[in-house]
C-alpha positions in Angstrom: 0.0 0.0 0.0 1.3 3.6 -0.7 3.3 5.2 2.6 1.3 6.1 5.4 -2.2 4.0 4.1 -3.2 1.2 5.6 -6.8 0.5 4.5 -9.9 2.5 5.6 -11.0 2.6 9.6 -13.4 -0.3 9.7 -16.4 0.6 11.9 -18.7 -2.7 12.0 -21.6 -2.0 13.5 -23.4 -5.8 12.4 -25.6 -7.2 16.0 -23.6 -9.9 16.1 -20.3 -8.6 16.3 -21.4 -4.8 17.6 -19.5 -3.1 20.4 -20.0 0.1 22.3 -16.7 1.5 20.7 -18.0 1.3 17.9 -21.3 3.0 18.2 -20.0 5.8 19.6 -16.9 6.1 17.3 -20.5 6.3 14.5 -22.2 8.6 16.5 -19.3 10.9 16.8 -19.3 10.8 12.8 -22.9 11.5 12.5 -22.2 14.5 15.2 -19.5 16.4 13.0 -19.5 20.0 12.5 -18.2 22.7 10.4 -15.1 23.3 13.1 -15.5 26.8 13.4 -14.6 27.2 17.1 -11.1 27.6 17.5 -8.4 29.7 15.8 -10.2 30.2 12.4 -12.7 31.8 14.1 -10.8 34.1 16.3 -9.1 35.1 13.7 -12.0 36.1 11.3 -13.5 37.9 14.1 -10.9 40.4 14.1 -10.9 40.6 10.2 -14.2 41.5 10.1 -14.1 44.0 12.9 -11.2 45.9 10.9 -12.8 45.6 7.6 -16.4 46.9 9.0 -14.2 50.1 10.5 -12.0 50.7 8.2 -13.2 49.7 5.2 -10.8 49.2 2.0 -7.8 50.1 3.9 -8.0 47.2 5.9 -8.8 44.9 2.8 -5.4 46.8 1.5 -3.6 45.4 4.9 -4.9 41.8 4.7 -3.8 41.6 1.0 -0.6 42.8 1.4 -0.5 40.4 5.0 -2.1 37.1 3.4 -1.0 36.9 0.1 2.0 39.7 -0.5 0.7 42.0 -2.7 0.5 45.8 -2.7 -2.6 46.7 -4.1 -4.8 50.2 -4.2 -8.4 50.6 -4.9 -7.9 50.4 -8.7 -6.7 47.1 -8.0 -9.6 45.2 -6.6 -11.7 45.4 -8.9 -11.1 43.4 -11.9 -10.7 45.0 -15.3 -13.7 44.1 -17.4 -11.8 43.8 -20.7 -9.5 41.1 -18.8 -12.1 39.2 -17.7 -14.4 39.4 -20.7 -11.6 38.1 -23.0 -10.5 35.5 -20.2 -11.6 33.2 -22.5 -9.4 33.6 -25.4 -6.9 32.6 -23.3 -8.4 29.3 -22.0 -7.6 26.0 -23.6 -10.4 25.3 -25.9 -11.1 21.8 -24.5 -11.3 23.5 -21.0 -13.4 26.4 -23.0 -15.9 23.9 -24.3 -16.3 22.0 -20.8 -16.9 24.7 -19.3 -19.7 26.0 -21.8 -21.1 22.4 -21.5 -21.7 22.7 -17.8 -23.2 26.2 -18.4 -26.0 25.1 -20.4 -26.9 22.4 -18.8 -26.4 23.9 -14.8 -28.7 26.8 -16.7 -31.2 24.5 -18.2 -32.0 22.9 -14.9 -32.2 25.7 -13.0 -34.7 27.7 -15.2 -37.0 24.8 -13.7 -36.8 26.2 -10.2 -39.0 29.9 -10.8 -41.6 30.3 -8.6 -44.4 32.1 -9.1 -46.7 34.7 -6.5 -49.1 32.6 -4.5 -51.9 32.8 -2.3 -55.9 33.8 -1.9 -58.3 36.0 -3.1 -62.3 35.9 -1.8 -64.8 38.6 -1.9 -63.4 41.4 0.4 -59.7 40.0 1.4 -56.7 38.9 -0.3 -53.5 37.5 1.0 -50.1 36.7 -0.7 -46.7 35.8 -1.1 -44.8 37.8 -3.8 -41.9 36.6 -5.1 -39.2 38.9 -6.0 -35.2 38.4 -6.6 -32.9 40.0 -3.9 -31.3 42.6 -5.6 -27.2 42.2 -5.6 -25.5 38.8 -3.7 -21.8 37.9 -4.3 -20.6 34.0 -5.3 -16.8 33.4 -3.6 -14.6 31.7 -5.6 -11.4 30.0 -3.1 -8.1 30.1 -5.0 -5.8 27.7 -2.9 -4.7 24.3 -2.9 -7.2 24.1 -6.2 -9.7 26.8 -7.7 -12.9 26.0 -8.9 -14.5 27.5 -11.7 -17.7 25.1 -11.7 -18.3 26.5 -8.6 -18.5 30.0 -10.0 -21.4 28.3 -12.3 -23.0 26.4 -9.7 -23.6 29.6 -8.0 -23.9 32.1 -10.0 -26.0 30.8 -12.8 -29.0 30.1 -10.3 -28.9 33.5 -9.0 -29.1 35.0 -12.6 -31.5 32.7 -13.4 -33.4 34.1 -10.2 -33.4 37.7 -11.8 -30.5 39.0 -8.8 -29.6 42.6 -10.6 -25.9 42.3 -9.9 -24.0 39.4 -9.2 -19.7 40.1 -7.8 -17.7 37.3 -8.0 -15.0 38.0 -5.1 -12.0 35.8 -5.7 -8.4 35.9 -4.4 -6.5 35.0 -7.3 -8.4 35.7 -10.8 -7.1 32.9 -13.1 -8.5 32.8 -16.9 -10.5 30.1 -16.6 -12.2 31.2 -13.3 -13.3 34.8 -15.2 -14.0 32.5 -17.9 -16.7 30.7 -15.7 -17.5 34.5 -14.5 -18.4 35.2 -18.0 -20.7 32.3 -18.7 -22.3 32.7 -15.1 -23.4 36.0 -16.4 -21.2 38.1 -13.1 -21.5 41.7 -13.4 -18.5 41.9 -11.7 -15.2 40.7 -10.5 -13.7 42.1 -7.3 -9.6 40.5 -6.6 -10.0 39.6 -3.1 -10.4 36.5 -1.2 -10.3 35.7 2.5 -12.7 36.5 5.9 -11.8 40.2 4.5 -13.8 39.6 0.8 -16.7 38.3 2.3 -16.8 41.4 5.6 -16.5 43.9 2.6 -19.0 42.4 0.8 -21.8 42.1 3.8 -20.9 45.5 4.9 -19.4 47.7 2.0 -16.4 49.4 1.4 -15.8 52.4 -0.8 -14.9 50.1 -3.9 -16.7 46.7 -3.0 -20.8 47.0 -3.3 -22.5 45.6 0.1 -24.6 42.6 -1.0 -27.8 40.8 0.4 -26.1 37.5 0.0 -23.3 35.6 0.0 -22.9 31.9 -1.3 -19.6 29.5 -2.6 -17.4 27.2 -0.5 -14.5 28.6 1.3 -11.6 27.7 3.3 -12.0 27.8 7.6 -11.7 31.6 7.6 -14.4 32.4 5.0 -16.8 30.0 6.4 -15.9 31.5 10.5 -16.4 34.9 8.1 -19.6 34.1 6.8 -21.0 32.6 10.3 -20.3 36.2 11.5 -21.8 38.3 9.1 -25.0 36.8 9.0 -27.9 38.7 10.1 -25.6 41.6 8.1 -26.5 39.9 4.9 -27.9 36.1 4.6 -25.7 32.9 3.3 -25.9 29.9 1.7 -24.7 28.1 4.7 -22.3 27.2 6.9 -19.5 24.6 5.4 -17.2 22.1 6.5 -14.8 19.9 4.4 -16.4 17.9 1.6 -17.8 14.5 1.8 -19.4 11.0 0.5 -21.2 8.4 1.4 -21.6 5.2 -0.7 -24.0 2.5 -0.3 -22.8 -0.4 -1.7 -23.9 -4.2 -1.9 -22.1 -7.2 -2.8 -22.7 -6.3 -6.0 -20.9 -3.2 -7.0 -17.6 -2.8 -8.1 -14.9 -2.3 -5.6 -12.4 -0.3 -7.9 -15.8 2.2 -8.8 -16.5 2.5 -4.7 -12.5 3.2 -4.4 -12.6 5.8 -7.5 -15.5 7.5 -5.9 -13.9 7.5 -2.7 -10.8 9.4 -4.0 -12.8 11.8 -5.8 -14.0 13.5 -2.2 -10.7 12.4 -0.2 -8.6 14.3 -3.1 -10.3 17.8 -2.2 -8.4 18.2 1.5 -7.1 16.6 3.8 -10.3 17.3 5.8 -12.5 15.6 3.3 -14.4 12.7 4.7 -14.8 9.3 2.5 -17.2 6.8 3.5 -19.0 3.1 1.9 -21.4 1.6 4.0 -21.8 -2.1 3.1 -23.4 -5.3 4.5 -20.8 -7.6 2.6 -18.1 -7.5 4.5 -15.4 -9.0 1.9 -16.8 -6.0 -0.6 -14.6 -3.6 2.2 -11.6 -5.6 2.3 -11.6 -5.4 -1.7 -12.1 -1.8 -1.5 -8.5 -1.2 0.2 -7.2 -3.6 -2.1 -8.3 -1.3 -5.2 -7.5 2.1 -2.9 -4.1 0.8 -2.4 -3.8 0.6 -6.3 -5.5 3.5 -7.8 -3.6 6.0 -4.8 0.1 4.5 -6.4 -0.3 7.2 -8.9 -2.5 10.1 -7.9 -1.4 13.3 -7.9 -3.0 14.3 -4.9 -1.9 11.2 -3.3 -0.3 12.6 0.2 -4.1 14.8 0.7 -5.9 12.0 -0.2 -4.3 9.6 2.1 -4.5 11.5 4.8 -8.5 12.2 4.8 -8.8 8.7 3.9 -6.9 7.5 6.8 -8.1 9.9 9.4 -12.1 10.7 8.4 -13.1 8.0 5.8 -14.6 4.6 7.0 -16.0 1.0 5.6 -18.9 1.0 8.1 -20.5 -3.1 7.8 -23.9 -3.2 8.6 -26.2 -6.0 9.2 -28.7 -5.6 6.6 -29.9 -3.7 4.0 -31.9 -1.5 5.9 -29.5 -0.8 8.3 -27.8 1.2 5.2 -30.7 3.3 4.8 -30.4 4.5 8.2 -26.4 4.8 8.7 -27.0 6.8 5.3 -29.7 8.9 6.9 -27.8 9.0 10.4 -25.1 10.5 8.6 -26.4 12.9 6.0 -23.8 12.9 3.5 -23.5 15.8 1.5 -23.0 13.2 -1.5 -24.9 10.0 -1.1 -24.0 7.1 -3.8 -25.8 4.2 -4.5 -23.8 1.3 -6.4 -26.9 -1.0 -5.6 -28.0 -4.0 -7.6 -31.3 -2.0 -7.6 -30.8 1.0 -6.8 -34.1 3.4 -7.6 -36.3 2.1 -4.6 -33.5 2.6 -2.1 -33.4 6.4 -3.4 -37.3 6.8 -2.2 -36.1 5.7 1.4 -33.3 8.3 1.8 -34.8 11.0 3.4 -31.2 13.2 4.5 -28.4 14.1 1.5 -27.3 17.2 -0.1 -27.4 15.2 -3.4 -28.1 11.5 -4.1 -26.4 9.7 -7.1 -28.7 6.6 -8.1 -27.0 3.4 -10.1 -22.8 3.2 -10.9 -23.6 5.3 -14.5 -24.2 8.4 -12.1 -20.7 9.1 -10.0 -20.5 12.1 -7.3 -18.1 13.8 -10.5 -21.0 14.5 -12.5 -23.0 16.3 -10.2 -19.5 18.3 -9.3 -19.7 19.6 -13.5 -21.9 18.8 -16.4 -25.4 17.0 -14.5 -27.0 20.1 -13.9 -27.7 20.6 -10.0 -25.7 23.0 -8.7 -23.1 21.5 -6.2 -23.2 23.9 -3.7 -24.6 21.6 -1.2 -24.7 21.4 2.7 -22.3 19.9 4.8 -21.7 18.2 8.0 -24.9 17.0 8.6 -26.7 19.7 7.0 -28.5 18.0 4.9 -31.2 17.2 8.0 -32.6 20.5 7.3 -30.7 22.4 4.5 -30.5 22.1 0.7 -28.9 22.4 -2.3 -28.4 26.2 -3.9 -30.7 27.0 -5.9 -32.9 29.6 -7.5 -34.8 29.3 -4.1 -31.8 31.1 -2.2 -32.1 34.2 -4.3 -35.4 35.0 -3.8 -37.5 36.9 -1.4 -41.3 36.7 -0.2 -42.9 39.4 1.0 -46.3 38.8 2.3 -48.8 41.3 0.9 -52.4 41.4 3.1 -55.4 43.5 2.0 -58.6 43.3 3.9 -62.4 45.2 3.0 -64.2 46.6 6.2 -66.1 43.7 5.9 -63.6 40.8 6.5 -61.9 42.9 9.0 -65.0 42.9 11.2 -65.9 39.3 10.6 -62.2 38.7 12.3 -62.4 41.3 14.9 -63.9 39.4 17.8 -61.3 36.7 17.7 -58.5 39.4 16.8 -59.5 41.5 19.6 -59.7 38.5 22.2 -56.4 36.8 21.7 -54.9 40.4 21.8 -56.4 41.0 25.1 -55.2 37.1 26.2 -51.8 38.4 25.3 -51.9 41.4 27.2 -51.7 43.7 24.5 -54.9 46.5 24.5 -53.3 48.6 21.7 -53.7 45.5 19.1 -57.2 45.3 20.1 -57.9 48.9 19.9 -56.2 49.4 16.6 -59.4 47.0 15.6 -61.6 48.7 17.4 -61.2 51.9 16.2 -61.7 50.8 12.5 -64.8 49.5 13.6 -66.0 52.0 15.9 -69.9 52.1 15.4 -70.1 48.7 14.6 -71.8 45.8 16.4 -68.8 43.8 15.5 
């Protein structure tokens, strides 16, 4: 096996062979967070303090601090002849993935638009109306990898929304990622990453716009960032490291569950990896194939690492007890190399994104499926969702009631006012109704 892998933490959790250890060594999986307690955090905090004070000149201070440049307003913001013509200087294969994804992430999302809805009778109305927020900013990391599908998978649903102005704030603006900006349809492009892009963005500076929301994966920093600024502006969410979960029977193929595997453990060394099985030889197999296909990966060392430290092959008892480990856990990816898959995807109630069959891998959703992979992490998944055209919109409810309806309401209005201890509610009805028996 390569240095410092020696198969995947077994966690076997089958009744017959069960111990304490390791339940609780699941639980504690199932009970991961985002880690933002701790010197990430701290050190945000004062970011964002300086930037909410002192504006660009702080942004100017981090810059020069974080990633040794010397920069002045002009600077930030990115030149909109470079980034327009980013893609003349893209490789053309790159060029036409790229447009690929874009079509197809735009396609899906036009599918998400909602409409107004609500109630009208004789003498009352009641609504929700729908309405775009009006300028959010997509962050793009640019460190151990940059991701320009990410760039898409945010900013084409917030387009597709009707947001007036989408920024793209980015640390290091490489071709291909203002090539995504261009094809995302980003109004504009703003040089500067970190806990100080996103406090400039939720507050404002004198060169970066304040925005009403901020989505895109980050580092520790930007996520501790974006923790402290909401209720300033919303988020998407709150990230941790990247993740999968694989179902897989006796059935699949133990060098696809390893290639999948290696797909998540390549992003960081954080990353967490994990196949649940009830055929126990299927996990030692897995190693096996792990042990080949990490000989020559590129990203071997990172990989290893979150492979060895938060990746698992969890043996279960049964079939069932899949479902619910996969549930338990809710992965942010969920695979299923199942011999039939498509009924087990109608029992999985908890995953960012599931991936049904062995012709669908976790790397499709990340580019060319269509759903964006901005998904939630850590557990999220209980109650959050996937971005999507539902994050960049806004409901306002809009109430209009005749003299009429207000009176046939008054009574119970004016009661559970009074129960609450609050006259002035009731007389506020009262008032309008002064005269009336009601």
């Amino acid at each position: 096996m390569p240095t410092g892998f020696e198969g995947l933490p077994r966690i076997d959790l089958r009744p017959a062979s069960t111990s304490e250890h390791a339940h609780s060594t699941w639980r504690a999986r199932c009970s991961r967070s985002a880690g933002l307690d701790g010197a990430a955090d701290d050190a945000a905090r004062a970011i964002v303090a300086d930037v909410r004070a002192r504006g660009d000149e702080a942004i100017f201070e981090c810059v020069a601090k974080f990633e040794g440049r010397t920069i002045a307003a002009e600077d930030l913001e990115v030149d909109s002849q470079r980034w327009r013509s980013a893609g003349e200087r893209v490789a053309a294969d790159v060029r036409e993935a790229l447009e690929l994804a874009a079509r197809r992430v735009h396609a899906f999302h036009r599918t998400q638009k909602f409409e107004t809805t609500g109630v009208a009778k004789d003498g009352w109305s009641l609504h929700s109306r729908a309405a775009p927020l009006s300028r959010v900013a997509v962050y793009a990391p640019g460190g151990t990898a940059a991701y320009p599908s990410s760039v898409l998978m945010a900013g084409i649903p917030a387009k597709v929304a009707g947001v007036r102005e989408v920024i793209l704030l980015t640390p290091r603006a490489s071709d291909v990622v203002l090539l995504a900006a261009t094809l995302a349809g980003i109004d504009r492009v703003f040089e500067v990453g970190g806990a100080q892009a996103i406090a400039a963005a939720a507050f404002g500076t004198a060169t970066v716009p304040r925005v009403d929301k901020i989505v895109g994966p980050g580092n520790a920093y930007v996520t501790a960032a974006k923790r402290q600024v909401f209720g300033i502006c919303d988020i998407d969410g709150i990230a941790g490291p990247s993740e999968i979960l694989i179902l897989a029977d006796a059935s699949a193929d133990p060098e696809l569950v390893a290639a999948d595997l290696i797909s998540q453990a390549e992003h960081d060394r954080e990353a967490c990896a994990i196949v649940v099985t009830h055929a126990p030889d299927l996990a030692d197999a897995v190693d096996a194939a792990l042990a080949r296909q990490l000989q020559d990966l590129p990203r071997a060392d990172i990989a290893i690492e979150s492979l060895s430290t938060h990746g698992a092959a969890v043996v279960v008892g049964s079939l069932s007890d899949m479902i619910a480990a996969a549930n338990d856990y809710a992965p942010e990816h969920l695979e299923l190399l199942l011999a039939t898959p498509e009924p087990i995807a109608a029992a999985l109630t908890s995953a960012g994104a599931i991936f049904v069959g062995a012709w669908t891998p976790e790397a499709a959703g990340d580019y060319t499926a269509g759903p964006s992979h901005v998904l939630p992490t850590a557990g999220a998944a209980r109650f959050g969702s996937p971005v999507g055209v539902w994050d960049f919109m806004k409901y306002t409810s809009v109430l209009h009631l005749d003299r009429t309806a207000l009176a046939e309401q008054a009574t119970a209005i004016t009661t559970l006012a009074r129960a609450e201890g609050l006259e002035g509610h009731a007389r506020a009805v009262e008032w309008r109704l002064k005269g009336d028996d009601a």
